[in-house]
N, C-alpha and C positions, 0 to 999 in steps of 0.2 A: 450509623455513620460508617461510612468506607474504612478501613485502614490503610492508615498514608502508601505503604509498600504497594498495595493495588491498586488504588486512586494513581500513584506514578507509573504503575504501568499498564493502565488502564488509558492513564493521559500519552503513554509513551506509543501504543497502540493506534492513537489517534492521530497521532501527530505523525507516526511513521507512512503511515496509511493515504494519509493527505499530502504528503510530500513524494510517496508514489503516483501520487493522481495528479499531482503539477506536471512531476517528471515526463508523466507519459503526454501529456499534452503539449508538452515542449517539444516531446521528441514527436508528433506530429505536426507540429507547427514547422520545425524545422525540415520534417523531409519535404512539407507543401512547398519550401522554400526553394530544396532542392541541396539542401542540407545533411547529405545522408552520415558523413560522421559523424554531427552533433545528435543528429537523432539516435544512432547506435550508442551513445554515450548517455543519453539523456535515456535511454530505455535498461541502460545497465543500472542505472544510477536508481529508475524506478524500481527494479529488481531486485535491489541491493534496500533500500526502503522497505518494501513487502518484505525481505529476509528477517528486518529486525523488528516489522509489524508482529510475523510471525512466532518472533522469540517471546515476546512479550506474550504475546497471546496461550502459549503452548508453558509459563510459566503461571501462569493463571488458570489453565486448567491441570495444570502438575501438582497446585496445592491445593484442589479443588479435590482433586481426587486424592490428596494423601487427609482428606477432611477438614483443609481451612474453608469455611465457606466463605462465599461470593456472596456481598449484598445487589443483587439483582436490580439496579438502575437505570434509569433513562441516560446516564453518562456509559454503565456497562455495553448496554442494549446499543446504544449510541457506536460507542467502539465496532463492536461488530458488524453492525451494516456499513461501517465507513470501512471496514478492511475488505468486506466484501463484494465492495462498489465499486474499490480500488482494484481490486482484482481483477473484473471482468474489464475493467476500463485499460489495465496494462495488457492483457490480453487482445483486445480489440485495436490498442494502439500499433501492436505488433503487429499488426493485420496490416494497418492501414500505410503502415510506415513499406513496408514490403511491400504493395501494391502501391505506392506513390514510387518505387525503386523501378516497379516492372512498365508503371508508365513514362519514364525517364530514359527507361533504355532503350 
C-alpha cells in the first residue's frame, strides 16, 4: 500500500497536471474567440500548474533516490502520463494561440 505522503503527491501531480490541460484549452478556446489576453492568462495559468506538477514530481524522485521506494502503480503510472500529455498539450496550445494571434493581425 502507498504511503499517504506519496499517494498526496502522486494525487497532487494529477490534479496539477489536469488543471494545466484545461488551462491550455481555455487558453485556446479563447484566442479562437479572439481573446488574446485571456488566452495569455489562461497559458500563464497552465504553466504555473505544470510548475507545481513538476514539484511534486521531482519530490518523488528526490526520495526515491535518497531510497524511499515508490510502490509502482497504475495511480503512479497514471500520474505520469497525465503530466506528460499535459505537457505536450501546453506546448501545442502555445502554438496554436500564436498562430490564431498571426491570423487576427
Amino acid at each position: 500500500m502507498m504511503e499517504q505522503g506519496q499517494l498526496e503527491k502522486v494525487m497532487g501531480l494529477i490534479i496539477n497536471a489536469g488543471n494545466a490541460k484545461s488551462d491550455a484549452m481555455e487558453a485556446i478556446q479563447a484566442a479562437k474567440k479572439g481573446d488574446f489576453s485571456l488566452a495569455k492568462e489562461k497559458l500563464q495559468a497552465a504553466d504555473q500548474a505544470l510548475l507545481e506538477a513538476h514539484h511534486a514530481q521531482t519530490e518523488l524522485l528526490t526520495a526515491e533516490a535518497q531510497g524511499e521506494a515508490l510502490e509502482l502503480t497504475l495511480l503512479v503510472v497514471h500520474s505520469q502520463d497525465h503530466l506528460m500529455t499535459s505537457i505536450t498539450f501546453n506546448d501545442l496550445a502555445k502554438e496554436m494561440v500564436e498562430l490564431y494571434q498571426r491570423m487576427a493581425a
